[in-house]
C-alpha positions in Angstrom: -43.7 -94.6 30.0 -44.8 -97.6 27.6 -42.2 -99.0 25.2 -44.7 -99.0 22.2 -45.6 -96.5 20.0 -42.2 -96.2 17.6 -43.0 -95.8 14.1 -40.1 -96.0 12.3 -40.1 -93.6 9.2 -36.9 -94.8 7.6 -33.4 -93.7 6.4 -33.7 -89.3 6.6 -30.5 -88.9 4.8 -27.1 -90.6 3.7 -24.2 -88.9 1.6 -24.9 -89.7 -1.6 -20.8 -90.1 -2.6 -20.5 -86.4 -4.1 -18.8 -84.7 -1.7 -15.0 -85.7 -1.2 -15.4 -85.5 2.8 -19.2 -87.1 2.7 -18.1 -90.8 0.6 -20.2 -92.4 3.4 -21.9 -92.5 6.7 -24.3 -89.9 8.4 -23.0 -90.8 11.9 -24.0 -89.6 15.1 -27.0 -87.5 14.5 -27.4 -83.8 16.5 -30.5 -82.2 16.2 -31.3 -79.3 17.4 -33.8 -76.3 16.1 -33.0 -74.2 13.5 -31.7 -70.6 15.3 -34.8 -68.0 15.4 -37.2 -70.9 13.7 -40.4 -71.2 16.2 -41.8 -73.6 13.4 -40.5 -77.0 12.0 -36.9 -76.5 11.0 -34.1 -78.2 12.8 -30.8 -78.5 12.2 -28.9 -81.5 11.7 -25.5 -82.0 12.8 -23.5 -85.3 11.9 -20.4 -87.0 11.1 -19.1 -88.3 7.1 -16.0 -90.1 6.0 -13.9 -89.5 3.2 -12.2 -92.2 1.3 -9.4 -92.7 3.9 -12.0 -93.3 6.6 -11.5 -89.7 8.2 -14.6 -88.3 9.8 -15.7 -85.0 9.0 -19.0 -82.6 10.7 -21.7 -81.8 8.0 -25.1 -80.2 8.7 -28.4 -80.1 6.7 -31.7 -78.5 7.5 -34.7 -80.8 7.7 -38.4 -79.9 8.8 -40.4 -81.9 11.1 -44.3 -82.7 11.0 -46.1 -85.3 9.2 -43.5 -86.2 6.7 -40.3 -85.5 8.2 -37.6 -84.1 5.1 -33.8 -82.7 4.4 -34.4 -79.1 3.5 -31.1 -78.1 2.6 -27.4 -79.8 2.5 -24.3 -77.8 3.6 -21.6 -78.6 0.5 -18.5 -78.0 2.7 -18.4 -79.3 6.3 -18.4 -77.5 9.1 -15.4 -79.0 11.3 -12.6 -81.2 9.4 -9.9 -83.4 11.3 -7.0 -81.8 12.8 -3.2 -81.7 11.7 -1.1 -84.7 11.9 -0.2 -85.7 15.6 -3.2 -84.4 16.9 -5.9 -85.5 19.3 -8.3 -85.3 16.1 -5.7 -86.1 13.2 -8.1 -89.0 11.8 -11.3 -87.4 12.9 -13.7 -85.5 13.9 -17.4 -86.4 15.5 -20.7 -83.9 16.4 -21.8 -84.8 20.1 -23.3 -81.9 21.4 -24.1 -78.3 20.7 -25.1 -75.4 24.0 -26.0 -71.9 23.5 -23.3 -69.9 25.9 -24.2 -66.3 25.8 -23.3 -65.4 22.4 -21.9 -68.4 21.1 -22.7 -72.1 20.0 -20.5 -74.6 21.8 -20.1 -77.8 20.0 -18.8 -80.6 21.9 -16.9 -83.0 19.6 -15.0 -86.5 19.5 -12.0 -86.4 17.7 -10.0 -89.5 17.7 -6.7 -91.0 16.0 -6.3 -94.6 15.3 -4.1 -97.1 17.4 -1.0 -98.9 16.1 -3.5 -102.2 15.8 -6.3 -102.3 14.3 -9.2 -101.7 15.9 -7.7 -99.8 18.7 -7.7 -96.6 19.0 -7.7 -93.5 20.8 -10.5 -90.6 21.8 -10.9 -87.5 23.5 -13.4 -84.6 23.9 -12.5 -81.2 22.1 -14.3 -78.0 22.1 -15.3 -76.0 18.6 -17.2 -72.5 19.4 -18.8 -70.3 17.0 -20.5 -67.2 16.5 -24.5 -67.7 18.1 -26.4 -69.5 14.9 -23.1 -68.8 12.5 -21.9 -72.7 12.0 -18.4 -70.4 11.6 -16.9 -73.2 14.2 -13.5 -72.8 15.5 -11.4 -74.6 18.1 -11.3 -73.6 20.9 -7.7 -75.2 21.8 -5.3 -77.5 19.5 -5.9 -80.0 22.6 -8.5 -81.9 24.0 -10.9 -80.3 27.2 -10.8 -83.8 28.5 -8.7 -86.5 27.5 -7.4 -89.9 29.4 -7.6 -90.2 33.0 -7.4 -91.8 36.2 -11.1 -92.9 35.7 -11.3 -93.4 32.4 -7.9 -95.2 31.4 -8.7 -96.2 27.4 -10.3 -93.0 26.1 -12.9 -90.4 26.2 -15.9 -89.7 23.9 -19.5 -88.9 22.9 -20.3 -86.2 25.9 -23.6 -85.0 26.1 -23.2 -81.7 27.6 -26.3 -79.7 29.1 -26.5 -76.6 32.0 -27.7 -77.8 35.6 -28.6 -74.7 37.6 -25.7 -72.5 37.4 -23.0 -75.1 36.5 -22.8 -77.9 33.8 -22.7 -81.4 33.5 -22.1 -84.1 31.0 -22.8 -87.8 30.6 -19.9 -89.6 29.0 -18.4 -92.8 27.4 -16.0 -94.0 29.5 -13.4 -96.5 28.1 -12.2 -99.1 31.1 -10.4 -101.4 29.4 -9.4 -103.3 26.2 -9.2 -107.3 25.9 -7.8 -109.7 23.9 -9.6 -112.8 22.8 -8.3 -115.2 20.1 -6.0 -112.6 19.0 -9.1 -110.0 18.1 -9.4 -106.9 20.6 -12.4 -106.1 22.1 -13.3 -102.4 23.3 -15.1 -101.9 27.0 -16.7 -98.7 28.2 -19.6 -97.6 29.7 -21.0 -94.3 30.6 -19.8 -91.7 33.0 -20.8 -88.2 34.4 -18.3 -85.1 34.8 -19.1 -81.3 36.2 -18.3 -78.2 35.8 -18.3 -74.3 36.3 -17.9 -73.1 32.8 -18.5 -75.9 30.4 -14.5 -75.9 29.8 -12.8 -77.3 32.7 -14.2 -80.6 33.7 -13.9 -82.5 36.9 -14.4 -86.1 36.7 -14.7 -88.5 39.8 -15.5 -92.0 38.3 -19.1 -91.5 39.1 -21.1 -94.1 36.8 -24.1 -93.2 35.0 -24.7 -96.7 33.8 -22.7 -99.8 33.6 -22.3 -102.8 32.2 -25.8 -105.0 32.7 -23.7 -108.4 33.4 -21.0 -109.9 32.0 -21.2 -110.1 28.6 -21.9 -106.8 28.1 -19.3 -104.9 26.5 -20.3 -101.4 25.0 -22.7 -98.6 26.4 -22.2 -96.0 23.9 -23.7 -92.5 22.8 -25.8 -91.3 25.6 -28.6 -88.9 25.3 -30.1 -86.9 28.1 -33.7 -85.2 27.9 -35.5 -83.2 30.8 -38.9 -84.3 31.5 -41.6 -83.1 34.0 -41.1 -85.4 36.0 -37.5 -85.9 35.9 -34.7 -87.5 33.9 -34.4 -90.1 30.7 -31.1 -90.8 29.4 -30.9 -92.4 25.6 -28.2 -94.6 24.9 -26.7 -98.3 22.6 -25.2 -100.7 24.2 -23.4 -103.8 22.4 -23.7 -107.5 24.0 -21.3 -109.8 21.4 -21.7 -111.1 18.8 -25.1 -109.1 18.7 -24.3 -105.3 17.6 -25.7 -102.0 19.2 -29.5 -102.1 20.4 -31.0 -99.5 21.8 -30.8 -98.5 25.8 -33.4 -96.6 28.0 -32.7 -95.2 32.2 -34.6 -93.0 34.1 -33.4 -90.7 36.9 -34.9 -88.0 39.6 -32.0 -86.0 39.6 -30.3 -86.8 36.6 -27.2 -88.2 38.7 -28.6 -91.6 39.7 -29.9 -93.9 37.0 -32.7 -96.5 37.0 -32.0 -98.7 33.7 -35.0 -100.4 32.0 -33.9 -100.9 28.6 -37.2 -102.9 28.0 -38.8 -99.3 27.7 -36.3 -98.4 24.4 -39.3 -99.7 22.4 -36.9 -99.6 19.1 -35.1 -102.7 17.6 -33.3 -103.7 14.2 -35.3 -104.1 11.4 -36.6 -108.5 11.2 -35.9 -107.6 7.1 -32.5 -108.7 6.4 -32.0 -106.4 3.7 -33.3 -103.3 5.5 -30.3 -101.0 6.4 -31.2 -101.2 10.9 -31.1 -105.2 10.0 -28.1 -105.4 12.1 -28.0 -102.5 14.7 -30.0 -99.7 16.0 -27.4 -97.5 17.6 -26.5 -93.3 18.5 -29.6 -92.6 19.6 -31.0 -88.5 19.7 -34.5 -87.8 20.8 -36.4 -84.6 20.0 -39.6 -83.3 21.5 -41.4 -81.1 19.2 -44.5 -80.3 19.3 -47.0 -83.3 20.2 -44.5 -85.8 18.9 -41.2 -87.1 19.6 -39.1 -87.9 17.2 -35.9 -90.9 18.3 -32.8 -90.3 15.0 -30.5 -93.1 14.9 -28.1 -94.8 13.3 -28.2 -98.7 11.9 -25.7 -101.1 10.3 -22.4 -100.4 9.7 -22.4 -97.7 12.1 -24.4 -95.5 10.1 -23.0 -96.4 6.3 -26.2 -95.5 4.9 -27.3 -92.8 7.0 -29.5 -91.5 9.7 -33.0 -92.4 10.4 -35.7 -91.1 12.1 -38.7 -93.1 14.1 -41.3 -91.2 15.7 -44.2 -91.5 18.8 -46.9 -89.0 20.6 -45.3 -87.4 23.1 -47.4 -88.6 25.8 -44.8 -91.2 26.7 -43.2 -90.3 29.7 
């Protein structure tokens, strides 16, 4: 696989301040096709805050070919943060979405802030809906899998796919939180869980990737995609002061990973007014067609928007 070849197209789409749950950010891009489409539409699943900062799911429709464009924008979103007290009280997050017999299964981070800033506090929930419908419901007020033994700090972004007949899903794992000159610092890195139904989860502390020495602090958002011949797994990870960059492994059998972030082949923007100046980060990768096509996320953690770069798809 050669790390060249990106051509970055720019920002897809960003709130434009309208909408009351949409004030900012197009966080964590999900793209999938559109249901029965066989041509270029694909939907597009991701995360907006409202003036308090709480994250809600939005979707619009874009079409992909030569000049990749938003088709349609859903005015209401399709998941909102949960009631006070609750695993997802302050937010909601898109992270996955599975076809399961008749329904759509979206895998979601919903979080709650800590009692100082910027702590806080993640877990995975569950929302199913009616096959193609976007009529998401939870599937439980609580959390499929929340704090463990292995993964002390939190829980979040799962990719979730099938593996024969059982499931699996890569994971952010949080290990621990530091304090340095009175500033906390997150640590977590990415995990891998299995299961029979896609509900119950079992978790062993088995490490997808870790931390690359030690001033590494942040592997985040992990994205898995099937090749012929074998396994790549998209992801950010965060080395202070620099922000997210974008992360690259390789795998036979999609449990042991081979990182060579050198192959990523996508870094922030040398402008320093562009809006990926800062950080490239929440990587998704689509093949369609000839092409693939890499949406991410860039400073501010996706304030602007999302983005989308693009390559042939003879890479890897």
């Amino acid at each position: 696989m050669s790390a060249r070849g990106w051509e970055k197209l720019g920002l897809l789409f960003g709130p434009d301040g309208s909408m009351p749950w949409a004030r900012t950010h197009a966080q964590l891009p999900l793209v999938v096709p559109a249901p029965g489409d066989a041509g270029d539409r694909f939907h597009a699943y991701f995360a907006s805050r409202d003036a308090d900062n709480r994250s809600h799911v939005g979707l619009v429709t874009i079409e992909l070919g030569d000049h990749p464009r938003v088709l349609s924008v859903e005015r209401e979103p399709l998941l909102t943060p949960g009631p006070v007290g609750t695993f997802d009280a302050d937010g909601v997050y898109p992270s996955s979405l599975v076809r399961a017999g008749s329904e759509d299964r979206l895998y979601y981070i919903g979080w709650m802030r800590g009692a100082r800033g910027p702590l806080f506090l993640s877990a995975i929930g569950l929302a199913t809906a009616p096959a193609g419908s976007h009529r998401f419901s939870r599937h439980s007020a609580a959390p499929i899998v929340d704090r463990g033994q292995h993964d002390p700090c939190l829980v979040t972004s799962p990719f979730v796919y099938a593996d024969g007949e059982s499931w699996r899903m890569v994971y952010v794992s949080g290990v621990s939180w530091t304090e340095t000159a009175g500033e906390l610092h997150s640590h977590y890195n990415l995990k891998i869980a299995t299961s029979r139904d896609g509900i119950s989860w079992t978790r062993d502390g088995l490490t997808a990737v870790d931390f690359k020495d030690a001033a590494e602090t942040n592997i985040a958002r992990p994205c898995v995609v099937r090749t012929e011949s074998g396994w790549q797994l998209w992801f950010c990870a965060a080395s202070p002061p620099a922000k997210y960059r974008m992360g690259y492994a390789e795998s036979a059998d999609g449990i042991t990973w081979r990182r060579c972030d050198e192959l990523a082949g996508l870094d922030p923007s040398p402008d320093p007014a562009a809006f990926d100046s800062d950080m490239v980060a929440y990587p998704w990768v689509v093949r369609h067609r000839d092409t693939e096509f890499l949406f991410y996320n860039g400073n501010g953690f996706g304030r602007d928007g999302f983005a989308v770069a693009r390559r042939s798809a003879t890479h890897g």
